[in-house]
Steps between C-alpha positions, in 0.01 A plus 500: 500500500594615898608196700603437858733212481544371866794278593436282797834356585453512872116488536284734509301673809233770511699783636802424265228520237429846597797611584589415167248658308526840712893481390375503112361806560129490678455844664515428910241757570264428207511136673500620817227718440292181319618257773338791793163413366473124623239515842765364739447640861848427640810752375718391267815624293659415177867512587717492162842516520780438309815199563689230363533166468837292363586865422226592245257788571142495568215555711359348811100557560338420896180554582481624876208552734647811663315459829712200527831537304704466924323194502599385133902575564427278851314209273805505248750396745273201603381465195620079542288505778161573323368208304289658298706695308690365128839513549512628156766839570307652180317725765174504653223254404374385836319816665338472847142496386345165380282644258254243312434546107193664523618755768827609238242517234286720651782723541608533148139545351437771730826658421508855300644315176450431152304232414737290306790536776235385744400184276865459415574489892289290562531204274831505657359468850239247419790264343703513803215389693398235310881361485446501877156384480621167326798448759246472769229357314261768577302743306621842392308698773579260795844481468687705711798695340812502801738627257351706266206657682695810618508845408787507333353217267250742381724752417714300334240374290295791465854673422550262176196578339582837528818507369464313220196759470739773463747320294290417233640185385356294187609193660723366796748215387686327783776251541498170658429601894744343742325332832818461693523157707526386867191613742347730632350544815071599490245455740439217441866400563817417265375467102732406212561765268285557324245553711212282389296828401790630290547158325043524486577889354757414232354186321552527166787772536860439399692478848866416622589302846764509747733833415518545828378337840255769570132579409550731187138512387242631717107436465435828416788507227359214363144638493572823380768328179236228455173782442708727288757328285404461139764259399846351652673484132818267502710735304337855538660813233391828606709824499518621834452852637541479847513280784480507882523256843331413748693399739437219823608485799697214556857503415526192240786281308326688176372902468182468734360700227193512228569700196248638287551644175282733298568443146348519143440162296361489151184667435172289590353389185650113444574436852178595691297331226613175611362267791774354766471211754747341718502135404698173542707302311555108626766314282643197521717243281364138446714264322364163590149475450224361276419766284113432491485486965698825394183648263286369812687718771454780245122463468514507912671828495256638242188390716662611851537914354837519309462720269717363242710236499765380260756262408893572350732207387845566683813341553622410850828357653671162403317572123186387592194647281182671775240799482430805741192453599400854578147723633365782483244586808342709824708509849190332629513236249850420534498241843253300300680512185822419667319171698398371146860570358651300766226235530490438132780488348876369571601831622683529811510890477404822356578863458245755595545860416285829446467684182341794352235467265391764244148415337325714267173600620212258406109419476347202428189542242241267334397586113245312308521280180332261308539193771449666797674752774899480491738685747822712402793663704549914405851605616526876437889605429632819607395707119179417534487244276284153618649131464208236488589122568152237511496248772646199412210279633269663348645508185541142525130454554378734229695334237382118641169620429500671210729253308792763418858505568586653838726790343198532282280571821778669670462824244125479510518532903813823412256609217191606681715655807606715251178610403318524795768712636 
């Protein structure tokens, strides 16, 4: 299986995105050539060039309007005076024109591209809006864009999709992406990194803080890792075949770098059959309480959207005897869930932390038998073969009313999913 295997250890921005990808070995005319047929009216050139940062080699990408490159150089040495521009260093995200959504869209559709770079570009575009959208509590076609409504936005974007076009890729893995720390100035003034549509962007993504006091991320970095990561594995194994950087910038306490690899992972079969989700797990440890309120708390966890929940007998300091309390559940879930922990029990504190989960694919069916309509989970595993499990309730019910055992009712339920497959 072909990977890219991104490393995000200081951020990620659009043009370090594509300078990175040209540096694995896109053609620069073949993109050039694809990037010429976007309908933009003013002049613009793809400057590529090649540098260094904390004395590694790489590639720089800018995106200049060539009727006003003078007037660039002059911007860049005021560039503190312009509010709003990030202050990101990663290169050029702000552009003069305050494009709206439906204006950038227009631009791609009409564009002389293939169909699934244009749907590919954008889905990224649309999610950077509506991370904006949400800051300002607006809709997705009102909002206006300040810092990501330039031309060099579209390129950038556009640019991805077309890379990884050319590349090839079965999937993209990535590593946690650092967001830097400190603030950064917008127009709408100084915002904490990250920037409230970066932090919007990356739910659900694994992320670091505070490497260094600088906005590391940008929106469109987010966007583009968010729409086109398959998975952020904790411990990836691949055998790698080549890597480039892109490089920032700013000059930074770490390499001001991303690094892409292109590498070769075990072939698809096992690991694409599977499911994955981003999920939470809240623990705790509870040594001094009634184990029955305890059972209560649990039931409140169950209603409020954990998705499982469980108890483990521990031991904890000075000898005493206690249980983790532990849950499984939905970043959207988890404020609630973390209320009803705190509320309910004699917990003072908890530990919160993402995980990876790897499900295999399911449907839930109904089949037929002798007391009425009964529903069954199908998991299919990677060979093909099918694992059938009947619903506990109903189980339960069918074997109140027929006056059997609940195993006995158990293999009915199993029995005629197997048949009626």
């Amino acid at each position: 299986m072909k990977i890219l295997y991104y490393e995000c250890f200081s951020g990620i921005s659009g043009d370090m995105n594509l300078a990175a990808l040209i540096g694995l070995g896109v053609d620069e005319e073949w993109l050039r050539a694809q990037l010429a047929g976007l309908p933009i009216p003013e002049p613009w050139e793809l400057r590529v060039q090649a540098g260094q940062k904390s004395g590694i080699s790489g590639l720089t990408v800018k995106v200049l309007e060539t009727a006003r490159e003078h007037e660039h150089e002059h911007e860049h040495e005021h560039e503190h005076e312009h509010e709003h521009e990030h202050e990101h260093g990663h290169g050029h995200e702000h552009g003069h024109e305050h494009r709206r959504l439906r204006e950038m869209e227009t631009i791609i559709q009409a564009a002389a591209l293939p169909p699934k770079v244009k749907t590919a570009a954008l889905e990224v575009l649309r999610a950077l809006a509506a991370a904006e959208a949400e800051v300002h509590g607006t809709d997705l076609y009102s909002v206006t864009l300040h810092e990501v409504s330039g031309l060099d936005t579209i390129i950038d974007i556009v640019g991805a999709a077309l890379c990884l076009e050319y590349l090839a890729v079965d999937e993209i893995w990535s590593s946690p992406v650092e967001l830097g720390g400190g603030f950064v100035r917008c127009a709408h003034g100084l915002l904490p990194v990250p920037a409230p549509a970066v932090q919007n962007l990356l739910r659900g993504v694994p992320v670091t803080l505070g490497r260094v006091a600088a906005e590391t991320t940008t929106p469109t970095g987010a966007a583009i890792i968010k729409t086109f990561a398959d998975r952020f594995p904790a411990r990836p194994a691949f055998v790698p075949l080549r890597a480039a950087y892109g490089l920032g910038e700013r000059d930074l306490p770490v390499p001001n770098a991303l690094r892409v690899t292109l590498a070769e992972a075990e072939t698809p079969g096992a690991e694409t059959a599977y499911e994955r989700a981003t999920q939470y797990v809240l623990e705790t440890n509870i040594d001094d309480m009634d184990p029955e309120a305890l059972a209560y708390a649990e039931e409140l966890l169950l209603r409020a959207g954990a998705l499982d929940v469980w108890r483990v007998a521990c031991h904890m300091k000075k000898g005493r005897l206690g249980v983790t309390l532990g849950l499984l559940a939905g970043e959207r879930e988890v404020p609630a869930l973390r209320d009803i922990i705190l509320r309910e029990t004699t917990a003072i504190g908890l530990r919160l932390y993402p995980v990876e989960k790897i499900m295999l694919p399911r449907k839930i069916r109904s089949v037929v038998t002798p007391w009425g309509e009964a529903r069954l989970k199908e998991c299919a595993l990677p060979d093909g073969t099918v694992k059938i499990k009947p619903e506990f309730e109903d189980c339960r019910r069918l074997a109140a009313e027929a006056g059997i055992p609940l195993r006995q009712a158990a293999e009915i339920i199993a029995r005629r999913g197997e048949e009626s497959r």
